[in-house]
N, C-alpha and C positions, 0 to 999 in steps of 0.2 A: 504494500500500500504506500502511496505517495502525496504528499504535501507540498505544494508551493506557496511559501510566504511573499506574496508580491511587495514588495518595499519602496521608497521616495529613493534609494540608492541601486534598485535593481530586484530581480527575482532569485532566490534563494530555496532550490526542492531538496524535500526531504524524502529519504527511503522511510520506513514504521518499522522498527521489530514488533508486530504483536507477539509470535509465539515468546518471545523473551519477557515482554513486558504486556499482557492484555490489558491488564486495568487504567495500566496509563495513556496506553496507546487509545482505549477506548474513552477514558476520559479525554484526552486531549483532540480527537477526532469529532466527540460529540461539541466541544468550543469552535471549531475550524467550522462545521454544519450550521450552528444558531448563528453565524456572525460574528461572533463574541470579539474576535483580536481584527474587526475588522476598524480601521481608526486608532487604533491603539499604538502606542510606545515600545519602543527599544527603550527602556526608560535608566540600564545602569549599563553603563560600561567600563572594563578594564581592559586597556592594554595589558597586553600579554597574558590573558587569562579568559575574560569571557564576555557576551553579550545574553541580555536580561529583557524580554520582555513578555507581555501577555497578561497584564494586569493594569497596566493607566490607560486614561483615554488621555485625549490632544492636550487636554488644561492640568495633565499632572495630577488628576481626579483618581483614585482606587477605584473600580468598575467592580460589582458586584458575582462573586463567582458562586458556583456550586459546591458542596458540602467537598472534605478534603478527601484524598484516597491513600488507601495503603500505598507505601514505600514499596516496590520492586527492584530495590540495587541487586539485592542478594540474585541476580539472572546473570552476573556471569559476566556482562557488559562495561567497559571501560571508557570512563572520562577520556578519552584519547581529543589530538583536535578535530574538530568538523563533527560530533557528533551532539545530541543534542537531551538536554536531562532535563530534568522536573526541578523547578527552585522550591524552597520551602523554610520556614523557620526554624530553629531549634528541631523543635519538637522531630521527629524523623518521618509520621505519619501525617502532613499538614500541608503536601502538594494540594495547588487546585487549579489554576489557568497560569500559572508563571512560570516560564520555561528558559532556558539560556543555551546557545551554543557557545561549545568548547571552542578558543581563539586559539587551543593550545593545548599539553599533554597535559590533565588536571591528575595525576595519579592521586593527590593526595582527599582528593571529593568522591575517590572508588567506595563500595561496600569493604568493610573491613571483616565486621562481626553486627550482631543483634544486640549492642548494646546501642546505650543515648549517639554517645562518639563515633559509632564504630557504623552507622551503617550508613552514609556517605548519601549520592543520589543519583537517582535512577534515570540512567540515561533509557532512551525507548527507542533513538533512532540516529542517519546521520546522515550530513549533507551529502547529496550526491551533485549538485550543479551549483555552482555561484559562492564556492569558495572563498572567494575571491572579493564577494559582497561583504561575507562575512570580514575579513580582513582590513578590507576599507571601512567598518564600521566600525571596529573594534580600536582606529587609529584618528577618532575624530576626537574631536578637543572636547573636553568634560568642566563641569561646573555645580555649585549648588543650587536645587531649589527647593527651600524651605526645609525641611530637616533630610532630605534626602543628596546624596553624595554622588557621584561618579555618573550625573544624568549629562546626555548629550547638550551642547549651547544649542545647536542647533539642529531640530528636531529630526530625528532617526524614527519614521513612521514606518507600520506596517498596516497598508491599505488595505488588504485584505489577504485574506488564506482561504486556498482553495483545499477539496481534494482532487487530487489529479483524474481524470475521466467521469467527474459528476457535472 
């Protein structure tokens, strides 16, 4: 299964592992269908590590998501770059629409173990086309706004997400 994030910097397809990841791959599929990331932010970025969005809309707003889902890191699957995980809080069990690709080998965000620390996040899938978008976004100049850190100056939109053949 395939995903294209069309973006203000280019298009960006994603492959899906469901059989490694179902519940995320199905949660994040069902956001891609309603709409949900369509308007939305790349809202954090680091160089040399990662790109963040799937959760603000254009004003920097928190867009309201559905209830969280089990953590799938424990599938085996590696932070490596170009692929693409579930963000979440502390907590391990608290994905819900906010996803980041890897800009970079993240080993240290792998599954470890079942503990608080130790079970990392669960990547579901990874760039197959526009690399390279990834790359240029992840090298755009950062700023604050309002208590949030590492947000693009100038805005990193994702216009919409499709699935690929619907």
């Amino acid at each position: 299964m395939q995903v294209t994030l069309h973006t203000n910097h280019g298009a960006i397809k994603l492959e899906l592992y469901p059989e490694q990841a179902p519940k995320t791959v199905e949660n994040f599929i069902r956001y891609v269908r309603e709409g949900f990331y369509e308007n939305t932010l790349f809202h954090r970025v680091i160089k040399g590590f990662m790109i963040q969005g799937g959760g603000f809309n254009l004003e920097m707003v928190q867009k309201n998501p559905h209830a969280a889902i089990e953590n799938e890191a424990n599938n085996g699957l590696k932070n490596d770059k170009g692929t693409i995980a579930m963000a979440r809080t502390q907590d391990p069990h608290s994905a819900t629409s906010q996803f980041f690709i890897n800009a970079a080998d993240n080993d240290f965000l792998n599954f470890k173990n079942e503990s608080m620390g130790g079970w990392g996040y669960c990547v579901f899938g990874k760039v197959i086309e526009g690399i390279e978008i990834v790359d240029e976004i992840s090298q755009v100049y950062t700023t604050h706004a309002g208590f949030h850190q590492d947000v693009p100056k100038d805005d990193v939109i994702i216009e919409k997400a499709t699935v690929d053949g619907e």
